[in-house]
N, C-alpha and C positions, 0 to 999 in steps of 0.2 A: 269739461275737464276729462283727460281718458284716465281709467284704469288701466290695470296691468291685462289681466288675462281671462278670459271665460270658457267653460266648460261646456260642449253642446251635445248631447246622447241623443240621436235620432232612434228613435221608437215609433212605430208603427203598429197596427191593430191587425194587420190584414198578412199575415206572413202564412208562408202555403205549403213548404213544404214540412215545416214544425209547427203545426196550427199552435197557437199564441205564445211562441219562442220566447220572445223578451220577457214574460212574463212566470214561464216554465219554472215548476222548482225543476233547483239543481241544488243536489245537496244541503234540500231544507230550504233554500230560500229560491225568491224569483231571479232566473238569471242575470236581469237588467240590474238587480241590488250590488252585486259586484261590480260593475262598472261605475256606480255613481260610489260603492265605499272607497275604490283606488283611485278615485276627483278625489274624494276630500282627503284622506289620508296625505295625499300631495300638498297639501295646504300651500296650494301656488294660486289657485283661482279664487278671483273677488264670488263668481257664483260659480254655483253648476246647474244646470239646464235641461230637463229632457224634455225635447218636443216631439210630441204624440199629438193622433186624432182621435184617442181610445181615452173615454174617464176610467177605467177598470188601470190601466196602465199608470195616467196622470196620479193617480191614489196612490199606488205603490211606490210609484218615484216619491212622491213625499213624504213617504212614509219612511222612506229607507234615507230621508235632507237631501235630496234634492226640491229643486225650485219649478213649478210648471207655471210658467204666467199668462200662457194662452194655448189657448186647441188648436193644432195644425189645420189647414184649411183642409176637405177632402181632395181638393185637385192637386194637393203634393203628397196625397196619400195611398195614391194607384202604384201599381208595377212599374210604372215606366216613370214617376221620377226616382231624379239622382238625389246621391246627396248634396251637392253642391248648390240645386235650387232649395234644398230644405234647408241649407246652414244661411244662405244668405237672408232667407225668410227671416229666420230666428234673428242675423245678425240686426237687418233691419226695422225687427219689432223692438229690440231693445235702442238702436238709433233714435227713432222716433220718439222714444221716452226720455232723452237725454241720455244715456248710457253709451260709452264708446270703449274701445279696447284695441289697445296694441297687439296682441295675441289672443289666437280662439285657437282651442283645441276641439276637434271632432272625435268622440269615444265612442267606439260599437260597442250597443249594450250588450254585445254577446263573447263577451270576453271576460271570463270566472276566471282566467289566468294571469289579468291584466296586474302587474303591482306599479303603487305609487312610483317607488322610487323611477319606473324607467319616464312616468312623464315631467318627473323634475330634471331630468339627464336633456331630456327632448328641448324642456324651455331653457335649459340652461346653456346648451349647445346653437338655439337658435337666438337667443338672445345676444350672445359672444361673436354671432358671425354676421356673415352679409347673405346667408343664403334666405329665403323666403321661405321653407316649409322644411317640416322634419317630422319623420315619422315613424313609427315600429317596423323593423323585420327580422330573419330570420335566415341564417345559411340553409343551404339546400343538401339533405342527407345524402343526397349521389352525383355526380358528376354530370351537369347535365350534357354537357360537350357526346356522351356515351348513351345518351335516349335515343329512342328508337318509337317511333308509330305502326300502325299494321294499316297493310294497303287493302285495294278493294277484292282480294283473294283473301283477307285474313291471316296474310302471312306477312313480317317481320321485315321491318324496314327505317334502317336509322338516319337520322338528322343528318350528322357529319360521319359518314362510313371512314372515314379518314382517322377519324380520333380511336376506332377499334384496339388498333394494337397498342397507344398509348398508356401510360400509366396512369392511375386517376390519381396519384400524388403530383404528375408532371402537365395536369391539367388545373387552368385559372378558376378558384372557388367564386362560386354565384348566389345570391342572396334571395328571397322573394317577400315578397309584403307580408307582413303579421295580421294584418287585418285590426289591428287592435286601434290605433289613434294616429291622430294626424296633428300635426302644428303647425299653424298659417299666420303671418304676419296679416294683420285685418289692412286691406286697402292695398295692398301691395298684388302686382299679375307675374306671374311667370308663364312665359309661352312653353314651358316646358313640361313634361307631364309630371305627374309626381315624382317620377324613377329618374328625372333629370338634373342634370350638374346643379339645379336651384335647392336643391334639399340634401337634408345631411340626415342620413339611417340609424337611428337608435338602432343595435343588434341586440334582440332578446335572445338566450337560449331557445335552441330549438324544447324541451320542453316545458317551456311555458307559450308556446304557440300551437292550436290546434281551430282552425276554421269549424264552426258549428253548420252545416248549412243541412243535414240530414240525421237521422236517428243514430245511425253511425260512429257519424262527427263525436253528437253528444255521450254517445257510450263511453268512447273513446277519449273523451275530454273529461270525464269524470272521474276513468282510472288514475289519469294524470292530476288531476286534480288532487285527488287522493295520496296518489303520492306526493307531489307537493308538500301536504299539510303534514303528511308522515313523517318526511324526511327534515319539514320545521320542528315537528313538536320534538325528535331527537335530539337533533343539535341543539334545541333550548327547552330543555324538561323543568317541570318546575322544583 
């Protein structure tokens, strides 16, 4: 008999350039604890999931209710797999035990921005339609039509030189991935890539999107953060 919907947070042990990222406090807690409170707060998935190859990691997932029911193998645990062989993995081991699902969400545990509400907008948006996948993102603060690269002098050189004198009010707004989660109809292919006619875009605010991928990122994601929580506790003081 299928279920409705599963939760999958890829976690890995081996991350390189924020040695043990998913795990990192951030503001008191392990990063990855934030991505599994905004699963459950959703209260839309039968479970939530995080597959790691690390017990240091597997503990804190459950600690913070998420579910580990098996150790990721190490050969999906190098640099070069994707996530797409880790989610089928997971979808698989739960296959095998009788367990099936209409819907699998994929959650980067490295998203302290992430809120419940946008992954109920995602299932509820992909549930109503015909497309196959649905996923977070985010407009893009400048025009990209008006980027420009540097050449092999180091000197300034734009995309569409064309769009220069235009207005960036009279230029088409463009969106880019949140990095945050993804919604897949289980069993369903789309030849199209994510960013294709088969998927419909949750738009977060731009900020509550901030990629973690360097010291930076995380500095940077914690002001935000900060603000966030600031700008909640006002609007609802006790």
């Amino acid at each position: 008999m299928k279920t409705k919907a599963v939760a999958i947070i890829p976690a890995r042990g081996g991350s390189k350039r924020i040695p043990r990222k998913n795990i990192k406090l951030f503001h008191g807690k392990p990063l990855i604890a934030y991505s599994i409170q905004a699963a459950l707060d959703a209260n839309i998935f039968e479970k939530v999931i995080v597959t790691t190859d690390d017990e240091e990691i597997a503990a804190i997932a459950r600690e913070y209710g998420a579910e580990v029911p098996f150790l990721r193998p190490k050969e999906l645990s190098d640099d070069f797999t994707n996530t797409k062989e880790v989610i089928d993995h997971a979808l698989k081991y739960l296959e095998d035990r009788g367990e099936k699902y209409e819907y699998m969400c994929t959650i980067y545990a490295t998203a302290p921005l992430l809120q419940g509400r946008y992954l109920v907008e995602g299932y509820e948006k992909l549930k109503n339609s015909s497309a196959i996948n649905a996923f977070s993102c985010t407009s893009m603060p400048f025009p990209i039509q008006r980027t420009f690269k540097l050449d092999e002098n180091g000197r300034c050189e734009m995309f569409w030189p064309e769009n220069y004198p235009k207005r960036s009010q009279d230029l088409e707004e463009a969106y880019q991935d949140a990095g945050q989660f993804y919604w897949s109809k289980v069993g369903k292919y789309s030849s199209e890539v994510m960013f294709g006619k088969d998927s419909i875009p949750v738009i977060l605010p731009r900020h509550l999107v901030q990629d973690i991928d360097t010291l930076e990122d995380w500095q940077r994601a914690e002001f935000m953060y900060e603000a966030v929580m600031k700008t909640t506790t006002d609007e609802h003081p006790n």
